[in-house]
C-alpha positions in Angstrom: -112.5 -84.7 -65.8 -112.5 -87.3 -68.4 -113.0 -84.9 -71.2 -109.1 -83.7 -70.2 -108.2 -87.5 -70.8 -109.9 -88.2 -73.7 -108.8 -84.4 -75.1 -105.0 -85.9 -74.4 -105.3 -89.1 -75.7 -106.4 -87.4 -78.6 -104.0 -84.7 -79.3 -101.3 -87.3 -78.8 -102.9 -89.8 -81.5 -103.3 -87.0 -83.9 -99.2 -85.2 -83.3 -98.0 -89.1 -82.8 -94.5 -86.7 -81.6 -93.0 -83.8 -79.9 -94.0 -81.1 -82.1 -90.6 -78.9 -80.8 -87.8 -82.1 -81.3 -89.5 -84.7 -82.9 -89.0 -87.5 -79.9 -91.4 -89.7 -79.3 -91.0 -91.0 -76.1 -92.8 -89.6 -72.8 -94.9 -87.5 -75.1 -97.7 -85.4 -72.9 -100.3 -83.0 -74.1 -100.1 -79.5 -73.8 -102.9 -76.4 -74.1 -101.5 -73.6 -76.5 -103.7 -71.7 -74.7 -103.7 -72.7 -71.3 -106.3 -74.2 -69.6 -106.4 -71.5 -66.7 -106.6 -69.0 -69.4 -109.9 -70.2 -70.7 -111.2 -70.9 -67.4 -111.1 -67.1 -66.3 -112.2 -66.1 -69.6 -114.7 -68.4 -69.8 -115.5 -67.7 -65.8 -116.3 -71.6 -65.6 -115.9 -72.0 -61.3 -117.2 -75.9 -61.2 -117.4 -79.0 -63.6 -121.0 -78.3 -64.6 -119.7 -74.9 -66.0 -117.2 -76.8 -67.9 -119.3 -79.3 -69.2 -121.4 -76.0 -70.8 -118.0 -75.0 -72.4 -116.4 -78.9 -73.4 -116.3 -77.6 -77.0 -113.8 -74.9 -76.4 -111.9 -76.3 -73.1 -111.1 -79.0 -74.9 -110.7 -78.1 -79.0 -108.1 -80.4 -80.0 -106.8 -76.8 -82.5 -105.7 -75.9 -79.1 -103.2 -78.3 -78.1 -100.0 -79.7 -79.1 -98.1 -82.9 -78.3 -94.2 -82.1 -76.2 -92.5 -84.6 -74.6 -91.4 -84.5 -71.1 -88.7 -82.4 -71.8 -90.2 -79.9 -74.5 -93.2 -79.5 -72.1 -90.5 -78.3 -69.2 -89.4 -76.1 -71.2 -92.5 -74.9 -72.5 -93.2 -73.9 -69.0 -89.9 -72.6 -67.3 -90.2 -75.6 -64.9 -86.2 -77.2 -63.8 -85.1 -80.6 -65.9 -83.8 -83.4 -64.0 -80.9 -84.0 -65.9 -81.1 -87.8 -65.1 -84.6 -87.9 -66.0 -84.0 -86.3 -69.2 -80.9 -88.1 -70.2 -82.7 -91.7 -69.3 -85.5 -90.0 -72.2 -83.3 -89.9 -75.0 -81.5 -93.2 -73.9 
């Protein structure tokens, strides 16, 4: 949806860095809350449902700008260390 891109682009404008390390570099957006999260509660099950709810899928209070790295983290997901090293370079 473009509301995700546009809710991204903004967070990102508005944190300008990783909140957690303070890099700037492949910086992404993340939901505090996450996205699924309010999608059950909300019990959106199409885009017309989410349109209803843009003001609270996409509430720039609930997100935060990591980079690449940070976001891994955030998330339990494996680093490539290459990746990661060629971040900080």
């Amino acid at each position: 949806m473009s509301e995700n891109r546009k809710w991204s682009d903004a967070v990102k404008a508005r944190d300008k860095s990783c909140k957690r390390c303070g890099g700037v570099k492949n910086l992404e957006s993340h939901h505090i809350k996450p996205l699924a999260e309010l999608i059950d509660l909300l019990q959106i099950k199409n885009k017309n449902d989410a349109r209803f709810h843009v003001s609270t899928l996409w509430n720039l209070d609930n997100g935060e700008t990591l980079c690449k790295v940070c976001h891994y983290l955030e998330h339990g997901r494996i680093i490539n260390i290459r990746e990661s090293i060629q971040q900080v370079a």
